[in-house]
Backbone as ProteinMPNN parsed JSONL, in Angstrom:
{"seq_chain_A": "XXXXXXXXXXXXXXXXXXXXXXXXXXXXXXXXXXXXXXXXXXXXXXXXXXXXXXXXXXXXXXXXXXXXXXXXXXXXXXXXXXXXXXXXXXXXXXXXXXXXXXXXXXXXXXXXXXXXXXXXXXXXXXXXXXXXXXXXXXXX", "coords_chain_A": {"N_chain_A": [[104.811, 96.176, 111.063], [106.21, 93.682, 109.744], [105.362, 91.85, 111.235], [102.199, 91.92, 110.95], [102.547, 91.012, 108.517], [104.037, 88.423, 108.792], [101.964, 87.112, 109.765], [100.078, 87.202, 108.249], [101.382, 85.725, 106.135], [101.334, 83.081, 107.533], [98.69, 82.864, 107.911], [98.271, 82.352, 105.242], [99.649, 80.144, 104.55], [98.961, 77.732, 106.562], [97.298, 76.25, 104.927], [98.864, 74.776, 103.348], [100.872, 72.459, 101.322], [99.945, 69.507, 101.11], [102.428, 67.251, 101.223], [104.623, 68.59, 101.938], [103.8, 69.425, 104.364], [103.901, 67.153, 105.544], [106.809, 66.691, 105.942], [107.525, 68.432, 107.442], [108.427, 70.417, 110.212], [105.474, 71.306, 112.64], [104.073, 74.881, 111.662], [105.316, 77.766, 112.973], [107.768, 76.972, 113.056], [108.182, 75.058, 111.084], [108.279, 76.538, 108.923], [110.645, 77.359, 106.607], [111.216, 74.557, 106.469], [108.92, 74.001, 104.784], [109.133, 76.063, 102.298], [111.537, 75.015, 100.802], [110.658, 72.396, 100.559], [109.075, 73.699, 98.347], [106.516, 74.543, 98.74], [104.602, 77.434, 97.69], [103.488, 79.667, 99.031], [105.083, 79.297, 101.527], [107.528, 79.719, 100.743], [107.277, 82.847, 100.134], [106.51, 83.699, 102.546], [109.001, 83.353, 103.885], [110.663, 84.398, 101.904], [109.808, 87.087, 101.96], [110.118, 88.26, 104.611], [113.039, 87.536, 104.428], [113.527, 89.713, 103.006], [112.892, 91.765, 104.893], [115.163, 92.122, 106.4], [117.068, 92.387, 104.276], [116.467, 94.994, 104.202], [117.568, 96.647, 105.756], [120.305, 95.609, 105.915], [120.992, 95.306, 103.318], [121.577, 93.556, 101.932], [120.065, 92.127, 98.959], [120.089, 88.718, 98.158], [119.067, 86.489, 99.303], [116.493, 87.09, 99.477], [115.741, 87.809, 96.794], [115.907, 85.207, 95.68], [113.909, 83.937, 96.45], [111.848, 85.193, 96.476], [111.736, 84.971, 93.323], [111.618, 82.022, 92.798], [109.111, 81.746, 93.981], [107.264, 82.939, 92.505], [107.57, 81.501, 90.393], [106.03, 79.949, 90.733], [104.094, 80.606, 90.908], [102.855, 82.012, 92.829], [100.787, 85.034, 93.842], [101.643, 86.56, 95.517], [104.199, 86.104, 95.581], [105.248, 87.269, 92.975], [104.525, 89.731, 93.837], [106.449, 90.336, 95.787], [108.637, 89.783, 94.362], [109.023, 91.878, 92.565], [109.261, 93.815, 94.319], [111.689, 93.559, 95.427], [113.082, 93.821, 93.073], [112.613, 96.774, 92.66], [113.632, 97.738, 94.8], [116.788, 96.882, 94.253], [116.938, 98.546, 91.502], [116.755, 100.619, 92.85], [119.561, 100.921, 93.601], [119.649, 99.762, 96.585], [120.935, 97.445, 96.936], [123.948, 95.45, 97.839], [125.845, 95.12, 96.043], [126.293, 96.503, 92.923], [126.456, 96.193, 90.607], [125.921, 93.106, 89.891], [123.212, 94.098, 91.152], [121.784, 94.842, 88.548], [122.764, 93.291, 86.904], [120.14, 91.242, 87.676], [118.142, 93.046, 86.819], [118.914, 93.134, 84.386], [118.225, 90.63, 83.375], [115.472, 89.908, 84.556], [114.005, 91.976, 82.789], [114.753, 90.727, 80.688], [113.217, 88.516, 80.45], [110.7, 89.62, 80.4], [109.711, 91.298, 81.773], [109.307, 94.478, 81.491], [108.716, 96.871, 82.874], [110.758, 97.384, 84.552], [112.642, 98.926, 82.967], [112.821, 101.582, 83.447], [113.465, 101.603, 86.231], [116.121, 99.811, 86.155], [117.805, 102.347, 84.358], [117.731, 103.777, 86.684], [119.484, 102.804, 88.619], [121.891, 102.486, 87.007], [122.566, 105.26, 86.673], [123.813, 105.449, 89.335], [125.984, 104.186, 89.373], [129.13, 103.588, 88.321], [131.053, 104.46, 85.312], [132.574, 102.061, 84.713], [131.376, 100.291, 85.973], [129.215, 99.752, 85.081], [129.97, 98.917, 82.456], [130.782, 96.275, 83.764], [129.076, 94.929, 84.178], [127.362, 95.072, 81.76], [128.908, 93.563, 80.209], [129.019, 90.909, 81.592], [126.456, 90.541, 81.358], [126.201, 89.745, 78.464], [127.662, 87.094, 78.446]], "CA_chain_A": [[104.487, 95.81, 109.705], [106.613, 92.726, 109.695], [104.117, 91.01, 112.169], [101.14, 91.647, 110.116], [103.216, 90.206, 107.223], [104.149, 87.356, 108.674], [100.563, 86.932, 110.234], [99.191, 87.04, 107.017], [101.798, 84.521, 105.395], [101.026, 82.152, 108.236], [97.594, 82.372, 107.371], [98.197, 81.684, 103.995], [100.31, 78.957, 104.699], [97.827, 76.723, 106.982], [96.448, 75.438, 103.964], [100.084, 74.324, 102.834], [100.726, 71.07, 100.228], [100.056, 68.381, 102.364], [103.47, 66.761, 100.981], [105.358, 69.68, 102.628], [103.548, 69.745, 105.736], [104.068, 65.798, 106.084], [107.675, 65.935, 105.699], [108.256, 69.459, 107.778], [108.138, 70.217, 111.582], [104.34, 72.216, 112.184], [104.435, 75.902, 111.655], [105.939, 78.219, 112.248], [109.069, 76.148, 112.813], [108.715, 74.669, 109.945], [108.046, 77.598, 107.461], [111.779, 77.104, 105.817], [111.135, 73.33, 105.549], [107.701, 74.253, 103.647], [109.344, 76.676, 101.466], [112.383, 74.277, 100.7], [109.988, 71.37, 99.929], [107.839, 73.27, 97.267], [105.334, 75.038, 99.137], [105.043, 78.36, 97.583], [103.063, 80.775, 100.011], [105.878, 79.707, 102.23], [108.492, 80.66, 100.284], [107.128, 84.101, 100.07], [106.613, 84.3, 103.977], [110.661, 83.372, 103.897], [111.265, 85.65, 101.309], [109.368, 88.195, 102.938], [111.153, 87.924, 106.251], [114.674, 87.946, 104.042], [113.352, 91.026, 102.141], [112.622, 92.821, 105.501], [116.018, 92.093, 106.832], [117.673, 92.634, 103.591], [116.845, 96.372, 104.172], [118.921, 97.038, 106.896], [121.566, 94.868, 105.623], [121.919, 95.587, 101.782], [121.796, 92.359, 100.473], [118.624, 91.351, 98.85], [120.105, 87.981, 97.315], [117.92, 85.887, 99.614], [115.074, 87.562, 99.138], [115.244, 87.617, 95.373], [115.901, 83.465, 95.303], [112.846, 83.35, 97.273], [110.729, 85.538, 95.395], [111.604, 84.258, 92.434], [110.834, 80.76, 93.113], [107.603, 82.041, 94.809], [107.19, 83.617, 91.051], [107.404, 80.529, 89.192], [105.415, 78.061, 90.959], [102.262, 81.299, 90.211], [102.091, 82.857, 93.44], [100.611, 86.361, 93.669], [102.187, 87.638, 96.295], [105.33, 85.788, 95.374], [105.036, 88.302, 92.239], [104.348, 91.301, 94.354], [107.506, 90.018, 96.125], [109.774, 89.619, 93.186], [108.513, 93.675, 91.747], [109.512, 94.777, 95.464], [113.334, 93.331, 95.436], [113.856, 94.419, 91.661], [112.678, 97.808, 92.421], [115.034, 98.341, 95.525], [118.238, 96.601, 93.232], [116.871, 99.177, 90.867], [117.138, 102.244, 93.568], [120.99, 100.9, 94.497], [120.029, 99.427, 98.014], [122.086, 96.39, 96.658], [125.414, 95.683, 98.164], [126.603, 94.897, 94.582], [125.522, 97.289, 92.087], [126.891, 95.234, 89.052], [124.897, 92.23, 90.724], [121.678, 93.888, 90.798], [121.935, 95.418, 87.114], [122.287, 92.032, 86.224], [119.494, 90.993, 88.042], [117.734, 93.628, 86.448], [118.475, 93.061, 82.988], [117.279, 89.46, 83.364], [114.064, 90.112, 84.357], [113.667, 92.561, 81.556], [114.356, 90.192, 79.388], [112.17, 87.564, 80.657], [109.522, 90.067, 80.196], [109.466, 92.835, 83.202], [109.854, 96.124, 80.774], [108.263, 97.484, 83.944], [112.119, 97.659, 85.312], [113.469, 99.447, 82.322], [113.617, 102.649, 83.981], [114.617, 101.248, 87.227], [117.651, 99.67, 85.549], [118.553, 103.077, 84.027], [118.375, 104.894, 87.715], [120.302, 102.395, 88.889], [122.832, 102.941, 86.153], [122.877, 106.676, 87.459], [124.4, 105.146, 90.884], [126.874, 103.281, 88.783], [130.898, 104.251, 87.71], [130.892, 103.712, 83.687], [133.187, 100.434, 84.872], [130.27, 99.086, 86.954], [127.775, 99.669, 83.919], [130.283, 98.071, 81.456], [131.239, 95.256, 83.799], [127.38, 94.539, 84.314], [126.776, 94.199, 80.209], [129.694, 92.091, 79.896], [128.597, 89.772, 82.4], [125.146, 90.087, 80.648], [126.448, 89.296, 76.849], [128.337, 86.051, 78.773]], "C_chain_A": [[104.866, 94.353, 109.428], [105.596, 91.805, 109.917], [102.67, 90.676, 111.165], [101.547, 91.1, 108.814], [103.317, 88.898, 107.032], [102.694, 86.881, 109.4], [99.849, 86.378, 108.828], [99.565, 85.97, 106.213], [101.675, 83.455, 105.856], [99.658, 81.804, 108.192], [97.56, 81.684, 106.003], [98.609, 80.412, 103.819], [99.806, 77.694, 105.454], [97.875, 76.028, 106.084], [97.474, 74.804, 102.964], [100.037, 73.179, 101.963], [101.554, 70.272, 100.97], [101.654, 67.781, 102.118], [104.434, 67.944, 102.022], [105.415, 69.636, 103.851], [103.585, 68.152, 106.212], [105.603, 65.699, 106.603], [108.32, 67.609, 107.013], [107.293, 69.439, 109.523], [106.49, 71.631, 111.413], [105.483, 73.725, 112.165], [103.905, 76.819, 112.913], [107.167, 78.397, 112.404], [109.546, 75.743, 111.602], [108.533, 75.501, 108.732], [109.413, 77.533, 106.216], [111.977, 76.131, 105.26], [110.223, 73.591, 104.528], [108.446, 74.697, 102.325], [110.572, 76.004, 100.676], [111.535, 72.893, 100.381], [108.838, 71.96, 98.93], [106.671, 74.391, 97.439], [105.262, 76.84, 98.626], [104.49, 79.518, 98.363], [104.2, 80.407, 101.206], [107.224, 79.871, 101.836], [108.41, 82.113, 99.995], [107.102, 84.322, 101.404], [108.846, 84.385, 103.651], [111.138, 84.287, 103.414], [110.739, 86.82, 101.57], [110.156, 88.626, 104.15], [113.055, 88.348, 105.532], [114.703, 89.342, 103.25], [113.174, 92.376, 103.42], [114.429, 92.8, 106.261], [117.246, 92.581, 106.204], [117.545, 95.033, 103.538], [117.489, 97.2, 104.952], [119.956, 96.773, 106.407], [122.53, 95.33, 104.48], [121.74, 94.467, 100.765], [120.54, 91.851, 100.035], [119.002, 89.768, 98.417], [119.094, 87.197, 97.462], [116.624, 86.198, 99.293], [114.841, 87.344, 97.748], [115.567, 86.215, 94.994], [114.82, 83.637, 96.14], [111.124, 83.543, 96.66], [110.766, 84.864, 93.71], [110.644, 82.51, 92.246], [109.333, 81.031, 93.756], [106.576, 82.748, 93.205], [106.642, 82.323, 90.573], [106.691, 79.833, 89.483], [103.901, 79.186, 91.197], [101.767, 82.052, 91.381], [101.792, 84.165, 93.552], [101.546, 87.126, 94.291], [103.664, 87.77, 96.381], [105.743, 87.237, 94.152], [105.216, 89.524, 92.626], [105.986, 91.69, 94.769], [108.531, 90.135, 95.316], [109.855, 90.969, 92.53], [109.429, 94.045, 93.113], [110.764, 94.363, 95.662], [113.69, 93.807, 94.326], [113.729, 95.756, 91.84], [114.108, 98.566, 93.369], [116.467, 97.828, 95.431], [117.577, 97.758, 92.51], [117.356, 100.849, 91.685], [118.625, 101.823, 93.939], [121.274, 100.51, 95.717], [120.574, 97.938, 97.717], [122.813, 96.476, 96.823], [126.189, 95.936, 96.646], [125.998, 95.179, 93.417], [125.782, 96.408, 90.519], [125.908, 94.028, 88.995], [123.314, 92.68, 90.445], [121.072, 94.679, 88.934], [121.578, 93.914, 86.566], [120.577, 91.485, 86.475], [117.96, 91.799, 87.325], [117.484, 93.01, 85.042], [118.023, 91.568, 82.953], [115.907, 89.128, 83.406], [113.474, 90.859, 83.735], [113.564, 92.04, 80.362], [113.354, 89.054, 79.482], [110.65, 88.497, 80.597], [109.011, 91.039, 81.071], [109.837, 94.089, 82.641], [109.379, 96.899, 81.777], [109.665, 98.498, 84.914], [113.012, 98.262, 84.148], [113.869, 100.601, 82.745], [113.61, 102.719, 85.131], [116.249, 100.848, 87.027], [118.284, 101.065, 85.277], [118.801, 104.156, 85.169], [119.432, 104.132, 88.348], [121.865, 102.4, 87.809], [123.245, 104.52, 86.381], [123.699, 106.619, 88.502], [125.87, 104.825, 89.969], [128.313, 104.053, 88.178], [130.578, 103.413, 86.427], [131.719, 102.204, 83.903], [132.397, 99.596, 85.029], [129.314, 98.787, 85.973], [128.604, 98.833, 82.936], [130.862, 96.544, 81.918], [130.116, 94.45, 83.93], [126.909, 94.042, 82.865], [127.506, 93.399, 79.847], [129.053, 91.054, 79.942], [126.652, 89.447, 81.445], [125.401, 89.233, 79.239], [127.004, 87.747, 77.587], [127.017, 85.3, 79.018]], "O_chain_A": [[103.987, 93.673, 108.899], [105.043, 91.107, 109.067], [102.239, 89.587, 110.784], [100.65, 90.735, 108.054], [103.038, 88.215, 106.046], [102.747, 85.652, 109.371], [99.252, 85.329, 108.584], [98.74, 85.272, 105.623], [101.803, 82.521, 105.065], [99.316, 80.637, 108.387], [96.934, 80.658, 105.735], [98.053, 79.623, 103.055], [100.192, 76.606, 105.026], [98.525, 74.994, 106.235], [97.08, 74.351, 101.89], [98.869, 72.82, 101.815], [102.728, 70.161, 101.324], [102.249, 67.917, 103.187], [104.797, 67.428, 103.079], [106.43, 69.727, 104.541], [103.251, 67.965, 107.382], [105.869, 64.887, 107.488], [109.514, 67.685, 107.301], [106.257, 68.899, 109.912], [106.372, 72.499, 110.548], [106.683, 73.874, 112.395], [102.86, 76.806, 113.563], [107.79, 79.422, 112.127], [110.659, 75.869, 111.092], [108.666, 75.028, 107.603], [109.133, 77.657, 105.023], [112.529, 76.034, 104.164], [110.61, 73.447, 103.368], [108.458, 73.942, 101.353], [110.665, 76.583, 99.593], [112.261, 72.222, 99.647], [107.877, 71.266, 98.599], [106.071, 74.963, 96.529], [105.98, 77.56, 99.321], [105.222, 80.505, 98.294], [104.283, 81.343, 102.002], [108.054, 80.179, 102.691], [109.443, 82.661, 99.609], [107.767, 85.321, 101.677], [109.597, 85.303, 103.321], [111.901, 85.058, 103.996], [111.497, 87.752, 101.299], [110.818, 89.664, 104.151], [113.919, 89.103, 105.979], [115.733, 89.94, 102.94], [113.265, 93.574, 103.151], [114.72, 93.925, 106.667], [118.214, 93.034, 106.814], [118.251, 95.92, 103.057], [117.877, 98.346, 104.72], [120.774, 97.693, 106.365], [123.73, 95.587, 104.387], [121.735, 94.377, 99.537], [119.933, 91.104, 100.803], [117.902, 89.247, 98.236], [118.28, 86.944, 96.573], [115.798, 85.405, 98.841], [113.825, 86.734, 97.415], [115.478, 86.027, 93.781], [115.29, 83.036, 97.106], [110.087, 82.905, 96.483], [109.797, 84.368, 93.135], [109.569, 82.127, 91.783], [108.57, 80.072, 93.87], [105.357, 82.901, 93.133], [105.443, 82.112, 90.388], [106.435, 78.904, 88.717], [102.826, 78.72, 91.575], [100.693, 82.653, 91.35], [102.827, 84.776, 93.289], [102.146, 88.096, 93.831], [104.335, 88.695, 96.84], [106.497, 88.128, 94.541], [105.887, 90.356, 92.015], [106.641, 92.674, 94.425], [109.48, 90.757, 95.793], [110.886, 91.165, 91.887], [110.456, 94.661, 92.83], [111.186, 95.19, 96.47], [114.788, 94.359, 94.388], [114.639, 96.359, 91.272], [115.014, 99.343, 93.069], [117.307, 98.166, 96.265], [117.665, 98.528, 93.466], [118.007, 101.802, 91.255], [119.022, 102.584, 94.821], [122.39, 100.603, 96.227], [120.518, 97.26, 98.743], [123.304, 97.483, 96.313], [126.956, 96.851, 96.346], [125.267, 94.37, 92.844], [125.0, 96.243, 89.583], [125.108, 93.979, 88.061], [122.452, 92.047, 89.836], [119.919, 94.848, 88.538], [120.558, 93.492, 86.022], [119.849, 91.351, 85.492], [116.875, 91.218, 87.325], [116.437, 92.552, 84.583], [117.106, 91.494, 82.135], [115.273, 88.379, 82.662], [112.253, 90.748, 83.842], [112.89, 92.351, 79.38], [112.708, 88.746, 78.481], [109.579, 87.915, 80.77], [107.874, 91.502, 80.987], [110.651, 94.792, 83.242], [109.726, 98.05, 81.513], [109.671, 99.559, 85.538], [114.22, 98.11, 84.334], [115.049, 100.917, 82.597], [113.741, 103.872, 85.543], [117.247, 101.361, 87.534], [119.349, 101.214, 85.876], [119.586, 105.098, 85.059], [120.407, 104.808, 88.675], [122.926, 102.258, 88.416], [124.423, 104.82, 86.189], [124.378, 107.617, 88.744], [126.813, 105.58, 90.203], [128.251, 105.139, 87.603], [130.102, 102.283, 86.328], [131.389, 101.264, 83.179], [132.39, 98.458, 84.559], [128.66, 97.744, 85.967], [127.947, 97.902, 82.47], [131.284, 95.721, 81.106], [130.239, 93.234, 83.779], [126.284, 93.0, 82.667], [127.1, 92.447, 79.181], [128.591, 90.357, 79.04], [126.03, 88.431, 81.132], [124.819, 88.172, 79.017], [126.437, 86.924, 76.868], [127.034, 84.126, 79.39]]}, "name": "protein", "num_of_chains": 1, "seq": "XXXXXXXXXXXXXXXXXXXXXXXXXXXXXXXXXXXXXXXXXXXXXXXXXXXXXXXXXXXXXXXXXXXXXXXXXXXXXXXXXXXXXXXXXXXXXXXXXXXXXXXXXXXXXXXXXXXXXXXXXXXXXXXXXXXXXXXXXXXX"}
């Protein structure tokens, strides 16, 4: 699955912003410079790649700085990307359940009511400490 993932983001990425691909070694060496200068289909391969690794691991953080930024600068798949790390912080495969709560209620309030009742299963995982040290940190 990976393969055809990153197959597909390497296609997408060819057609990279020339500034990126001037200043970065070709691909797909340079897919980290791309995505680090701007380029946003290769910040979704990256964050793709840290999102498949992050599920073994636990930690999505990478992945969700990758998608995000792959978010803002309009890409689709960056999008698809950024839904598919909030949902699995929403199921608890986050090392740091307080962490992805937050993460949660942020993009709820930026406008993702999509994750309202992900947030509240992930609040199911949660010790009433972890849920009240999570809205703290939110009200701050």
């Amino acid at each position: 699955m990976w393969k055809m993932t990153l197959g597909l983001g390497l296609a997408a990425v060819v057609m990279a912003n020339a500034n990126a691909a001037n200043k970065c070694p070709p691909l797909p060496e340079g897919m980290r410079c791309a995505a680090e200068n701007g380029d946003p289909r290769a910040m979704y391969v990256v964050g793709r790649e840290a999102y498949d690794k992050a599920r073994e691991a636990g930690d999505y953080t990478e992945a969700r700085r990758w998608a995000v930024r792959s978010k803002e600068a309009g890409f689709l798949a960056g999008k698809m990307l950024y839904k598919m790390v909030h949902m699995q912080a929403g199921d608890g495969q986050h090392k740091d359940l307080v962490e992805a709560h937050g993460w949660l209620t942020m993009a709820i309030d930026g406008g993702a009511n999509y994750l309202v009742p992900w947030r509240r299963r992930l609040e199911g995982k949660m010790t009433n400490e972890q849920i009240s040290a999570a809205r703290q940190k939110a009200n701050n």
